[in-house]
C-alpha positions in Angstrom: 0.1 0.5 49.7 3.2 -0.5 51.6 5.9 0.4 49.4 8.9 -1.0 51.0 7.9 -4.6 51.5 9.8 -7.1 48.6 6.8 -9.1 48.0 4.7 -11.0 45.1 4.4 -6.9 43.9 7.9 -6.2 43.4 8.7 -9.5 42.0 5.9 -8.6 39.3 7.3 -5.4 38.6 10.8 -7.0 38.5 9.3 -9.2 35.6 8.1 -6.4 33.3 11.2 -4.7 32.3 9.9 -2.1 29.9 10.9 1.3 30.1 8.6 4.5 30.1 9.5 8.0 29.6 7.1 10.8 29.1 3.9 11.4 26.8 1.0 13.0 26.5 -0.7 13.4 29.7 -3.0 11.0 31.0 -7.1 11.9 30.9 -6.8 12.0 34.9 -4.1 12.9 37.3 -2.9 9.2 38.8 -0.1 9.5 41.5 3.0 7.6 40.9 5.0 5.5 42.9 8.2 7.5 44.8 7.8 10.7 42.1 6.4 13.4 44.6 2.7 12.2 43.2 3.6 12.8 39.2 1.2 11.4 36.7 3.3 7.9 35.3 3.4 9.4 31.7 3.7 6.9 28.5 6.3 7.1 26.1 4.5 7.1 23.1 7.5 6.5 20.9 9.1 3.1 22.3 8.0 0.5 20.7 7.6 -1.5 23.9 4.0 -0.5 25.5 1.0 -1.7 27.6 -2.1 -1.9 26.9 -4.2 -2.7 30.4 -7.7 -5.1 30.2 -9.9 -4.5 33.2 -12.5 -7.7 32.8 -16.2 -8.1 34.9 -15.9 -6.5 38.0 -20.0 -6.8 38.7 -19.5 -8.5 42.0 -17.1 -5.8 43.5 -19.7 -3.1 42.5 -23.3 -4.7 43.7 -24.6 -3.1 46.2 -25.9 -6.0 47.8 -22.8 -6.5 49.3 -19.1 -6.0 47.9 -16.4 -4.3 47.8 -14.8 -2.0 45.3 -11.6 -2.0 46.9 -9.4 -4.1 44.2 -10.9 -2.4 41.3 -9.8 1.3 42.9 -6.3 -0.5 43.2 -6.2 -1.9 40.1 -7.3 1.4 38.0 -4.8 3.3 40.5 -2.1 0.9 39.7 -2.3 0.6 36.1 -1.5 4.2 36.5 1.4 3.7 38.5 3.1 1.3 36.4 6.2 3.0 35.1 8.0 0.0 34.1 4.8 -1.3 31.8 4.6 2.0 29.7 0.8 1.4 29.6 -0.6 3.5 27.1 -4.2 2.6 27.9 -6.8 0.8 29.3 -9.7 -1.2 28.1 -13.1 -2.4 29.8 -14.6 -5.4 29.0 -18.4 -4.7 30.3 -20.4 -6.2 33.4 -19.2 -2.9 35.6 -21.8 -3.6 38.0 -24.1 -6.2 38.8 -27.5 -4.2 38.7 -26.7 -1.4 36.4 -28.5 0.5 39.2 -27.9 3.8 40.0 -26.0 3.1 43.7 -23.9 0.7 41.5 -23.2 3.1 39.1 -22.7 6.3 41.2 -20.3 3.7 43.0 -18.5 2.8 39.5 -18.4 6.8 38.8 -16.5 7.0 42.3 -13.9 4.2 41.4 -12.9 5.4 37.7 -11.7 8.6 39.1 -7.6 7.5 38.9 -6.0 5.9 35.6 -4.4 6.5 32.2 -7.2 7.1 29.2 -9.4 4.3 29.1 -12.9 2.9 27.2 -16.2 1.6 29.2 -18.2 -0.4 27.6 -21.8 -1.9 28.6 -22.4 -5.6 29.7 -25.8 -7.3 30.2 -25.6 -6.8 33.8 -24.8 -2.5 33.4 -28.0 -2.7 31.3 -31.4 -3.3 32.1 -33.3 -6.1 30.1 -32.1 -8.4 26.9 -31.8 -5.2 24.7 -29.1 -4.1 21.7 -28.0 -0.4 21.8 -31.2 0.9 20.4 -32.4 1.1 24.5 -32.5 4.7 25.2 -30.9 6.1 27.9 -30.0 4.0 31.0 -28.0 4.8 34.6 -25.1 3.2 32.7 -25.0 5.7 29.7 -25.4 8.5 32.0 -22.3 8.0 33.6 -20.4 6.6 31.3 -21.3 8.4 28.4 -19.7 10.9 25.7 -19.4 13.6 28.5 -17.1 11.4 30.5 -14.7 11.0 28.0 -14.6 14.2 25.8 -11.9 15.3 27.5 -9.7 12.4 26.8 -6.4 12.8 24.5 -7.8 9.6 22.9 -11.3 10.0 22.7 -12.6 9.7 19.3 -16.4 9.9 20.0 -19.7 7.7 20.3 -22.1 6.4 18.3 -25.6 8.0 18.5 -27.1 5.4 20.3 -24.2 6.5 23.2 -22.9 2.6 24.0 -20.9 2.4 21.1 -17.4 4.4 21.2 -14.1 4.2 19.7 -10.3 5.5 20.5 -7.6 6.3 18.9 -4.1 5.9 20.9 -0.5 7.1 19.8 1.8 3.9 21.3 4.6 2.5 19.4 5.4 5.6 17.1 2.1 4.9 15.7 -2.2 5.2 16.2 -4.1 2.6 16.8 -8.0 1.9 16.4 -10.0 1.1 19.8 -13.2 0.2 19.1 -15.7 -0.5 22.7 -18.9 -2.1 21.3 -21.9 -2.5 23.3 -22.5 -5.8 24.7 -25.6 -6.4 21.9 -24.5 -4.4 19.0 -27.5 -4.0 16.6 -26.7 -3.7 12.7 -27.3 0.0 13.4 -24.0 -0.3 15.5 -22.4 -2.5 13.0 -22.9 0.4 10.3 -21.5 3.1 12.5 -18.5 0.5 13.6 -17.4 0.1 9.8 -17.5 4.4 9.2 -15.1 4.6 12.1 -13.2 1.8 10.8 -13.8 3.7 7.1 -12.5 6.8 8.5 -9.3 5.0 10.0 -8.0 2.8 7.1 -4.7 3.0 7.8 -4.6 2.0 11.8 -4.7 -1.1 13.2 -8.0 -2.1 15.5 -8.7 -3.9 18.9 -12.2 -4.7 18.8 -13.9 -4.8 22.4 -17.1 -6.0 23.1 -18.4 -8.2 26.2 -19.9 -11.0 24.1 -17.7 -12.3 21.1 -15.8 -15.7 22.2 -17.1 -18.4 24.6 -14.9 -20.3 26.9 -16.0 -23.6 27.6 -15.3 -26.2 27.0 -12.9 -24.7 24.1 -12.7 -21.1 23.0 -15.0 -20.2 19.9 -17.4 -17.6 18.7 -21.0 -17.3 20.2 -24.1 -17.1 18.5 -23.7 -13.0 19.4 -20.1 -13.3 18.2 -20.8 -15.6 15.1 -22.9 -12.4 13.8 -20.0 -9.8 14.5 -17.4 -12.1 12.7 -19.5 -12.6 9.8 -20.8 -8.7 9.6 -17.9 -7.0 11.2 -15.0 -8.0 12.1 -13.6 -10.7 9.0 -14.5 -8.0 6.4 -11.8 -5.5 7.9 -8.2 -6.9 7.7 -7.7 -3.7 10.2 -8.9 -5.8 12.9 -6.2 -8.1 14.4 -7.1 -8.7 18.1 -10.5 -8.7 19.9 -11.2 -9.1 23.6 -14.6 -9.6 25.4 -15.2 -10.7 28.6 -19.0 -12.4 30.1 -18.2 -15.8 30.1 -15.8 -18.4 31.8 -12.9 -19.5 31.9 -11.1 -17.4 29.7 -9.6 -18.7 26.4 -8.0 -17.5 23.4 -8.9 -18.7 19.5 -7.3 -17.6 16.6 -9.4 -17.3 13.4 -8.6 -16.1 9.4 -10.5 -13.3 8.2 -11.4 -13.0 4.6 -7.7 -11.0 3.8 -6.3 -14.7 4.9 -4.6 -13.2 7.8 -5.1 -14.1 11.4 -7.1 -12.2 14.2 -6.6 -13.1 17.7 -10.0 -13.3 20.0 -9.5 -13.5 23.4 -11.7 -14.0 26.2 -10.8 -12.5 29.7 -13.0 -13.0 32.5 -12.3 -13.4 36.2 -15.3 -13.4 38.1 -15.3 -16.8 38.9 -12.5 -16.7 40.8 -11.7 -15.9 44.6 -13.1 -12.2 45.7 -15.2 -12.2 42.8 -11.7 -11.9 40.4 -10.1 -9.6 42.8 -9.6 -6.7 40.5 -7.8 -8.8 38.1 -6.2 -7.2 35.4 -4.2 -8.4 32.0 -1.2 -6.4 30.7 -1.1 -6.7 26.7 2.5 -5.7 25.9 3.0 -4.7 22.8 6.5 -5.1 21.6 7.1 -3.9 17.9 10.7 -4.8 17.6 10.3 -8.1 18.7 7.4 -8.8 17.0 5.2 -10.5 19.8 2.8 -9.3 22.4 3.6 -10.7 25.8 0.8 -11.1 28.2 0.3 -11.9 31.8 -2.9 -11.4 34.5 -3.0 -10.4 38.1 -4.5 -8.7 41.0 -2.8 -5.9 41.7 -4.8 -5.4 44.8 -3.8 -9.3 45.9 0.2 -8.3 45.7 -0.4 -5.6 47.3 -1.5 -7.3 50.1 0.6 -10.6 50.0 -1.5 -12.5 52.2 -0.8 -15.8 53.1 -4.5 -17.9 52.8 -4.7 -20.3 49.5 -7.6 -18.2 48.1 -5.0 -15.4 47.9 -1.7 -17.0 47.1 -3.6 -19.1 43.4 -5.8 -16.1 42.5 -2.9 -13.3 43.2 -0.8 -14.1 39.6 -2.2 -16.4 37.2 0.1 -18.2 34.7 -2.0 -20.9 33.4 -1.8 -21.4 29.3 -4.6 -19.1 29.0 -3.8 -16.5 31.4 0.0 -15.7 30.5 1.3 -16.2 27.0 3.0 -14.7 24.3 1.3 -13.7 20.5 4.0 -13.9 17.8 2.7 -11.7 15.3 4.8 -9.8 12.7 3.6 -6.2 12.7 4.5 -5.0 9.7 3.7 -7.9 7.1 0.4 -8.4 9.3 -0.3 -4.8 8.7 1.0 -4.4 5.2 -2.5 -4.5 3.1 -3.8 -1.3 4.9 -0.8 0.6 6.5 2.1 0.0 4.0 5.1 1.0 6.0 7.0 4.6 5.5 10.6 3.2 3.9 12.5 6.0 4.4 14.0 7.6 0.7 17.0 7.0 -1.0 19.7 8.9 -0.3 22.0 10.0 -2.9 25.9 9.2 -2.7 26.8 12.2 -1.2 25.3 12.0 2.0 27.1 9.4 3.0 30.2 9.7 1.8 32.6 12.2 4.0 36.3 12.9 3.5 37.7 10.1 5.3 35.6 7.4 3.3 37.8 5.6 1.1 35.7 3.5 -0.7 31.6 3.1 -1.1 29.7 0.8 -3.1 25.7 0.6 -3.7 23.5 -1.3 -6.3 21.2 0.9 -7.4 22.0 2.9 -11.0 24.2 5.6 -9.3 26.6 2.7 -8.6 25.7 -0.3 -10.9 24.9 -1.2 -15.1 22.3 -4.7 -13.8 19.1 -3.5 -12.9 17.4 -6.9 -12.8 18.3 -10.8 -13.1 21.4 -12.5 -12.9 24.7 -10.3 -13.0 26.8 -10.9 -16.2 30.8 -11.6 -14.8 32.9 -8.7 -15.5 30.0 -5.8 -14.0 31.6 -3.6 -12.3 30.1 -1.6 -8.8 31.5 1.6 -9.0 33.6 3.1 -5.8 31.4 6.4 -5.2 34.2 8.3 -3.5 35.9 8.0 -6.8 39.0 6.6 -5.4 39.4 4.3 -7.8 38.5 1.1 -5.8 35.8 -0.6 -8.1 34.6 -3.9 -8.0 34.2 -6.3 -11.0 32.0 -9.5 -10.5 33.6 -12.9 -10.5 31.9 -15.9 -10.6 33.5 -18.8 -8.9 34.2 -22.6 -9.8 32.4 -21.9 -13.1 29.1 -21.0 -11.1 26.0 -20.7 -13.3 24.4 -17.3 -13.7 21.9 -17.2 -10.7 24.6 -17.1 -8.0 24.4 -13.4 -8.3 21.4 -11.6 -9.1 20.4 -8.3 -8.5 17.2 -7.2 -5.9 15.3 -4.5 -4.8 15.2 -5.5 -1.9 17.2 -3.6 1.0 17.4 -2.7 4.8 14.9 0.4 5.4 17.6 2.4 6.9 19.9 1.8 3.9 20.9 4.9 2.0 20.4 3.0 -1.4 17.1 0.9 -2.4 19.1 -2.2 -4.0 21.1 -5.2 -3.1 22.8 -8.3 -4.4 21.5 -11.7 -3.8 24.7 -14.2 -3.7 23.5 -17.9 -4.0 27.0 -19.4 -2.9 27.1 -22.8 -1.1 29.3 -26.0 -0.8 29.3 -29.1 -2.2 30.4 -28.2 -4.8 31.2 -24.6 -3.7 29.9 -22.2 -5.6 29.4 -18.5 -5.4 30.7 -14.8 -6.6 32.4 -12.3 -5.5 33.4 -8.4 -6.0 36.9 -7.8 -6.4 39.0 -4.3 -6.5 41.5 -4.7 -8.9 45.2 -5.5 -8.5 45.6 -1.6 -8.3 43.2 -0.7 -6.0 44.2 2.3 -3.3 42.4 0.3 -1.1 44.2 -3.4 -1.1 47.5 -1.7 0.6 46.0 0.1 3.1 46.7 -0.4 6.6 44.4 2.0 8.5 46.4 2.5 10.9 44.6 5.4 12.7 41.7 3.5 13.0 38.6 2.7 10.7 34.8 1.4 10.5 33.8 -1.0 8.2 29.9 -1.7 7.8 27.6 -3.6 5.0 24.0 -4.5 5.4 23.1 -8.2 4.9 20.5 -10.2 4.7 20.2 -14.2 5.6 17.1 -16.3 3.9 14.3 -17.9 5.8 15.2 -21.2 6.4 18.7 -20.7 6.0 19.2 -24.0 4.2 22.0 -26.4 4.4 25.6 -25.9 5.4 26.9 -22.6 5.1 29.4 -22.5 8.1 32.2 -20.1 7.9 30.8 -18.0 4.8 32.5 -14.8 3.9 30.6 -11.3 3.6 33.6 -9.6 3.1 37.8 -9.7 2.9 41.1 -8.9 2.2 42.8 -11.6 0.1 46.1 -12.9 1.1 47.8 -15.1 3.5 48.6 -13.8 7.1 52.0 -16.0 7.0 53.0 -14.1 3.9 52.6 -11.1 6.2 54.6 -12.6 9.2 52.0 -13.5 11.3 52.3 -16.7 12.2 50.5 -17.2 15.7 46.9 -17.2 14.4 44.5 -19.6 14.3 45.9 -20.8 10.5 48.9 -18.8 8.3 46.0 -19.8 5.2 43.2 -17.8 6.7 43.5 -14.0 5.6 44.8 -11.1 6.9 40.8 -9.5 7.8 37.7 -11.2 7.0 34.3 -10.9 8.1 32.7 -14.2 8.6 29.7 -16.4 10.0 29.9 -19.2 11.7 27.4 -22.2 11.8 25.9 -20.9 14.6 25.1 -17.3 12.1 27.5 -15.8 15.3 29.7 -12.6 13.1 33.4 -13.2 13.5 35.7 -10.2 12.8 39.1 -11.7 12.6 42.3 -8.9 11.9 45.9 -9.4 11.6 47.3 -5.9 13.5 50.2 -4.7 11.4 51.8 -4.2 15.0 52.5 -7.9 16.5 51.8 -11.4 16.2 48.2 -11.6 17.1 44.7 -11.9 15.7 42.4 -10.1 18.0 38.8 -11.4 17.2 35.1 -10.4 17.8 31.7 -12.4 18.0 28.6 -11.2 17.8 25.4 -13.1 18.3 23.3 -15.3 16.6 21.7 -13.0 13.7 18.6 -13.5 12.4 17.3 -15.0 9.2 14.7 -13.2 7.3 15.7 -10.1 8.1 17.9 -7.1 7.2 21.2 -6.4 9.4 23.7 -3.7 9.7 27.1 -4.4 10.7 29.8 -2.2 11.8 33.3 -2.9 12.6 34.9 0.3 14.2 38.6 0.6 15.4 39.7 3.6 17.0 43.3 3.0 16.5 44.0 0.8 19.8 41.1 -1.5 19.7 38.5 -3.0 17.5 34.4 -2.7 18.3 31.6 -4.1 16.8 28.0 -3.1 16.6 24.9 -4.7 15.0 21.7 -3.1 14.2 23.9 -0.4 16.5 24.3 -2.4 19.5 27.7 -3.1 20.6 28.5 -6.6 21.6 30.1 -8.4 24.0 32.8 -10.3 22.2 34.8 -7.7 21.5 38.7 -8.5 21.1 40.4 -7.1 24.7 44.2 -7.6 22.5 45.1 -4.3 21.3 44.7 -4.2 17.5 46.1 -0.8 15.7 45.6 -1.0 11.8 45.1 -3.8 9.0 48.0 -5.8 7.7 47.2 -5.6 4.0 49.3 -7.7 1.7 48.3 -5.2 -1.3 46.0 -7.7 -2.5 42.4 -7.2 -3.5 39.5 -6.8 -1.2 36.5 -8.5 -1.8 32.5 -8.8 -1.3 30.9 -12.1 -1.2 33.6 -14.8 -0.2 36.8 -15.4 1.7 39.9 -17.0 0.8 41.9 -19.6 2.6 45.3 -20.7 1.3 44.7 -18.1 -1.8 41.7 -20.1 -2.4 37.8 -19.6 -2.5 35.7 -22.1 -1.2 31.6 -21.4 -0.8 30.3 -18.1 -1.7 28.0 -15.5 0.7 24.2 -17.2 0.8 22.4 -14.3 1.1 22.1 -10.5 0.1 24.7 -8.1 0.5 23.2 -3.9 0.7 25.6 -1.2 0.5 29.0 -1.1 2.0 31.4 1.5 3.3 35.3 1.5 4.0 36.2 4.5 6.5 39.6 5.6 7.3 38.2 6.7 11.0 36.6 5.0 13.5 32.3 6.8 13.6 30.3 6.9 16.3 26.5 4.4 15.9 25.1 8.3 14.5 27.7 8.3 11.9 27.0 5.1 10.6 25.0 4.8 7.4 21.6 4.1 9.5 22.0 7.6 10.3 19.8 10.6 9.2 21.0 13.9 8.3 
């Protein structure tokens, strides 16, 4: 391989941006690109990981005339892929053209190099229209249970010895591989469901060569028809079959019996230039994003960065059904068989150090309303037992369901509760938390730095105008403090806000100067939990989300918070001593600290 050339290659590899660290070690010894020949070893833990589909390569292994060339390159740079994190790899059937034993001797020779993988059989591996009740072929000799027991992955075969199944740690998780025969008789279906029996907690890839035809639109065949009815939309476990046999490839989405979707996909090359040209798809799997990216090519044909037509429209394919992207959401989709692990509820103590000076949580350590609206006049209790408690207010004469209480909460969250404000404008309406007018905590000026941090959450659809709501404040005008240069001498001395476009704004008034040194974060997203923090080291303000710093961070200089000895509050934002709209949304636990913390001090931290 020439490894210094900037070609189609290293453009590829510049498009996958995935990092991989190390993991258990692959079933062979692959060498890696630059690395002294080191195995390219998964991280098993980031949730950003490939997994590899090697379709029909029957024409490259016939010994009638071939060449297995671009399959050996593609197995050998799967294996090399650092960037990809591949975790494993999957074949689709139709190894060889014959199933002969030259072809399959030649097929033993090119599987020598890779990351664990699963072989399955295709018509052509196998001799004669047969299910896996056949006996023993060239096909099953080779690539039988002795090839594989030595695999970290391997789970084991079927008696019949076509049938086999996987299980791979990606993602900080297992997953179910099941590789089917090509004919899988109800024999095979039976033993398929006790693996998937044994395994009710992981998610399964179903592989088979014959499940979803491509032409002219993707849909089941009468082989696949039979799996779907007997196999596959009985187990919500399945989500995401590939098979290979026909062309052109397609993708269909159908809803199994559990109402939830299950991807089929059909990936199959073989009609293409150099009989597919060791074409391989990259499945990456990216948990916090919720959405599998994928995208075929010949490795082999980048390699080579030829010049011809042939070359240059087989070499990366990125037609509709060759280079997508699956938005599925992982944990709801998994929910009904693999529950997620929330994390416990950690008591008060944990989290509250000596320089907190004021916590607040919703669950009974810190509040009376365990369900439905909250009655005006509850009170959240400040855990430190500084004294800074807040008492509900409803605003504007706002009805009873602008605050309610929820179990809902962020799964890093020491406390498993919230608040759900239903604040809005026209009219504005809303509640907030108050201290009261002799709080500790409305006079001081944090001077030698602080962090401030709630968890929110915004609904999905965020509907109608909420521009500029308050999650939290001091109350007070900045003019009344002698600041006068800011954006308005109405708007507050500190206030944490959102903006139309859901961007965070972190606006202060240093007690130091005339100035209001402000932060923006991103656009946050709706239908999901957030942790803010807001740290200040003394000399300059920072904020993080979800423990990412940002990039608007205020350059000014900002020392301290110039409280009017006013009350702080959750939920709202004055302007001109008044409250407009409310916080739409919920509002998790919140912490004041007189110190600016490090992202592992934050309350997403476990000790």
């Amino acid at each position: 391989m020439a490894e210094n050339r900037v070609g189609r290659r290293a453009l590829l590899q510049a498009a996958v941006v995935a990092p991989a660290a190390a993991m258990a070690p692959a079933v062979l010894a692959p060498v890696a690109h630059g690395d002294g020949g080191r195995a390219a070893r998964p991280d098993t833990a980031d949730p950003r990981f490939t997994i590899a589909v090697l379709p029909d390569t029957q024409y490259l292994l016939d010994e009638g005339g071939s060449d297995p060339e671009p399959v050996r390159v593609a197995l050998r740079e799967v294996a090399r892929r650092r960037d990809a994190n591949v975790v494993f790899l999957t074949q689709l059937g139709d190894v060889t053209e014959h199933g002969t034993e030259t072809e399959v001797r030649l097929a033993d020779s090119v599987f020598t190099d890779g990351v664990p993988y699963s072989v399955l059989a295709g018509n052509h591996d196998v001799p004669g229209n047969t299910d896996d009740r056949r006996g023993p072929t060239p096909f099953s000799r080779v690539f039988g249970p002795g090839r594989f027991r030595r695999m970290p992955t391997f789970g084991g075969f079927a008696p019949d010895g076509y049938n086999s199944y996987h299980v791979v740690r990606a993602g900080g998780r297992q997953w179910l591989v099941l590789a089917l025969d090509w004919r899988v008789s109800d024999q095979g279906i039976r033993w398929a469901q006790g693996v998937l029996d044994q395994h009710r907690s992981l998610p399964a890839i179903l592989t088979t060569h014959d499940l979803v035809a491509g032409s002219p639109d993707a849909q089941l065949s009468a082989h696949g028809r039979h799996l779907w009815d007997n196999l596959i939309r009985r187990n919500d476990q399945i989500f995401l079959t590939l098979n290979g046999h026909y062309w052109p490839s397609g993708r269909t989405t159908l809803v199994n019996d559990h109402g939830h979707d299950v991807q089929l996909h059909l990936t199959n090359y073989q009609d293409r230039y150099y009989g597919g040209a060791g074409m391989v798809r990259f499945y990456t799997f990216d948990l916090s994003r919720n959405v599998i990216d994928v995208e075929t090519f010949s490795p082999w044909l980048l390699d080579r960065d030829g010049d011809t037509q042939p070359e240059n429209e087989t070499a990366r394919l990125t037609g509709d059904a060759d280079r997508f992207t699956v938005e599925i959401d992982f944990r709801e989709r998994f929910a009904g068989f693999a529950p997620p692990a929330v994390p416990p509820a950690r008591p008060a103590r944990t989290v509250v150090t000596r320089d907190t000076v004021a916590y607040w949580r919703f669950d009974a350590a810190g509040f009376p309303v365990a369900e439905g609206p909250v009655p005006a006049g509850a009170v959240a209790r400040d855990l430190t037992g500084r004294g800074n408690d807040l008492t509900v207010t409803r605003l504007h004469g706002s009805g009873p369901d602008v605050l309610t209480w929820s179990a809902e909460h962020h799964d890093g969250q020491p406390a498993h509760a919230s608040l759900r404000f239903d604040g809005g404008k026209n009219p504005d309406r809303g509640a907030v938390l108050r201290t009261s007018d002799t709080a500790p905590l409305n006079a001081m000026r944090f001077e030698a730095g602080y962090t401030i941090e709630t968890f929110f959450k915004l609904p999905d659809p965020l509907v109608g105008d909420h521009a500029w709501m308050g999650l939290l404040s001091w109350e007070g005008r900045a003019g009344d403090a002698g600041k006068t240069s800011g954006w308005s001498d109405d708007e507050p001395t500190c206030s944490l806000n959102l903006s139309g476009e859901r961007f965070l704004q972190f606006v202060v008034y240093p007690v130091p100067g005339d100035a209001d040194p402000t932060s923006w974060s991103h656009a946050v997203p709706v239908g999901r939990w957030t942790h803010v923090a807001v740290v200040n080291d003394g000399r300059r303000t920072r904020m993080y989300v979800d423990g990412a710093k940002i990039a608007r961070n205020a350059a000014e200089e900002s020392q301290g918070i110039s409280t009017l000895g006013r009350p702080f509050a959750l939920g709202g934002t004055q302007f001109a001593l008044r409250y407009g709209q409310g916080f739409h949304g919920w509002i998790g636990d919140t912490r004041i600290t007189a110190k600016g913390l490090r992202p592992d001090q934050f309350l997403t931290a476990r000790r």
